[in-house]
C-alpha positions, 0 to 999 in steps of 0.5 A: 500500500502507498500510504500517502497515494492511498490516503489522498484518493480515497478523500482524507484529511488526516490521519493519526497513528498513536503509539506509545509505552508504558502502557505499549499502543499501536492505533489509528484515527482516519479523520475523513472528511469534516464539511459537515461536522466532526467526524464520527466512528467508534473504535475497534480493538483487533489482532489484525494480521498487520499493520497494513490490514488496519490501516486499510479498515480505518480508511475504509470505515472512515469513508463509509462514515462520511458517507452515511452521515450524509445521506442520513441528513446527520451533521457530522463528518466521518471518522474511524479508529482501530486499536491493534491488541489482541482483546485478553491485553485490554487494560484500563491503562491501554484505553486512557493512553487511547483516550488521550490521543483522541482528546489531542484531536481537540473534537475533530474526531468522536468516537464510541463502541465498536468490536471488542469496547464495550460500554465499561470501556467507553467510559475508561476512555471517557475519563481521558476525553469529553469527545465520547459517546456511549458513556450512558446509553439514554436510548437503552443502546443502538441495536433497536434503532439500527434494525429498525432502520434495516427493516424499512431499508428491506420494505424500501428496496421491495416497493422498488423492486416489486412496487408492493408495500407487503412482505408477508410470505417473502422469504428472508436470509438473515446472515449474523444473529447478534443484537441487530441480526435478532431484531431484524428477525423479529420485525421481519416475523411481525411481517409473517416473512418466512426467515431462514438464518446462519450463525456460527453460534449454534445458540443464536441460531436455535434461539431464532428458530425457537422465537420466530420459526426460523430454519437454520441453516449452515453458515456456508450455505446461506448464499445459495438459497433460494430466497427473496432477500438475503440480509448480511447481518455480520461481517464484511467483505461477505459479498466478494467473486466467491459468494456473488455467483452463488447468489439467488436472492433478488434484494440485498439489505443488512446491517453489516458494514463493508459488505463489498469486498470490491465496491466497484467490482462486487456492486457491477457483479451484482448489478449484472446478476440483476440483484438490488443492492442496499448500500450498507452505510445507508441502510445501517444508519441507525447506529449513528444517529442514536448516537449523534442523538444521545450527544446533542440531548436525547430525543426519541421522537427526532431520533425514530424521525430521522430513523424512518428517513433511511427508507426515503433515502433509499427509494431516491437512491434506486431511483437515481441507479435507474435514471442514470444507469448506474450502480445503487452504490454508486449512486449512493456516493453521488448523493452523499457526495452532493451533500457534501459539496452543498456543505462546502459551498454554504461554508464559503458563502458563510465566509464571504458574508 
């Protein structure tokens, strides 16, 4: 990777590798893009396999963050931060360090929970930085709201397709049954959808058959079912020229981050398969606008509003792939990129006046 050429095409402004001893610290801050406010992006701890691996994740998760902030209307740019440490050598020592390169940023970055913080964590930080989120969790966590967001992404990308307002009797792979992934399934069971889903815990699996009457299947067989939708709820990189071919849903739309392996390559596959994708970054928007939420004062009412949005967004999203002949994703960076350039020139007009 050529650091430098990889930072400037993908938009950054600044990025910071934190390290340090006593406690020993290896992370990363990719501030994105602030046009329309300070970047946000929780923080993740992993045992990457090399420095390069989380770099790239950094950058990547930095971009989508901008990304979804803007095509959910947030007024907050996009950042992300990776903590390189395998998570047994997680001390409250190591997070504070952490916290403190965060408060250097002067609020340029606000961050939160990711894989492997968990809330105890967020408030360690905490005790470094004000620039936090999560510290108490006034909405009762984010899972509720990102699946419900999810959900009416699914209703959005079926009147698209089918122009029907109904999911009853559809058929929905749900891949990834954590908080968002069994919520999902409850909203889709409400709906009389017949859901069939994979875990690599077989626990969350019988438990999903045992609430919804599920059909579990092998997690390696999740991509060749004959369904109507498939929702990845669980890793990225999930949808890559291994999986795609395999593919026999007509609608994609989960919460996973980063599902494209490829964004440019994997959305042109499935754009030819003739498969509807619902860019993850759009339709998984509810985790950050709880947050952004619980930073400016809790309201539940404006935080389901801006919840129900995401369905909006993304029929004028399909609707601009169809007009343009363009890819859902790409017409997603259209629209998130066209915000952002209205932020840019309201901020140049502000400072001429």
């Amino acid at each position: 990777m050529l650091l430098f050429e990889t930072v400037r095409e993908m938009g950054h402004e600044q990025v910071l590798f934190c390290h340090g001893k006593n406690p020993e610290i290896k992370a990363i801050i990719a501030i994105h893009d602030t046009t329309l406010g300070p970047a946000m992006g929780a923080t993740r701890l992993l045992p990457y396999v090399n420095e390069e691996a989380a770099l790239k994740d950094a950058l990547r998760l930095s971009r989508g963050m901008t990304y979804k902030a803007a095509c959910a209307n947030i007024p907050a740019g996009g950042g992300k931060a990776v903590i390189i440490a395998n998570p047994e050598n997680k001390t409250d020592d190591l997070l504070r360090a952490y916290g403190r390169f965060v408060d250097s940023l002067n609020g340029r970055f606000i961050t939160g929970q990711d894989v492997n913080i968990t809330p105890g964590d967020v408030r360690t930080i905490s005790q470094e930085t004000k620039h936090v989120v999560g510290v108490s969790e006034k909405s009762g966590g984010p899972a509720p709201i990102t699946s419900l967001g999810v959900f009416l992404g699914i209703k959005a990308a079926v009147e698209s397709r089918w122009q029907s307002k109904r999911l009853d009797g559809m058929k929905v792979a749900v891949q990834g049954l954590g908080n968002v992934g069994k919520n999902l399934c409850r909203h889709l069971h409400e709906h009389d959808v017949k859901l069939f889903v994979s875990d690599v815990d077989p626990v969350k699996a019988e438990e999903a058959k045992r609430l919804f009457g599920a059909t579990i299947v092998e997690p390696a067989d999740i991509y060749s079912l004959d369904v109507d939708i498939f929702a990845p709820c669980a890793l990225g990189g999930i949808l890559n020229s291994h999986t795609i071919p395999f593919l026999k849903a007509s609608i994609i739309a989960g919460a996973a981050n980063n599902q494209l392996e490829n964004e440019q390559l994997h959305s042109q596959m499935l754009a030819k398969k003739g498969i509807l994708y619902s860019p993850d970054y759009v339709i998984n928007a509810g985790g950050l606008i709880n947050v952004y939420n619980e930073m400016i004062g809790y309201d539940e009412e404006k935080a389901f509003k801006q919840v129900h949005n995401i369905y909006d967004t993304l029929l004028a999203i399909f609707d601009i792939s169809k007009q343009q002949a363009i890819t859902t994703n790409d017409a997603a960076k259209r629209l998130a990129e066209d915000r952002i350039q209205s932020g840019k020139r309201n901020k140049t007009k502000a400072i001429a006046a």
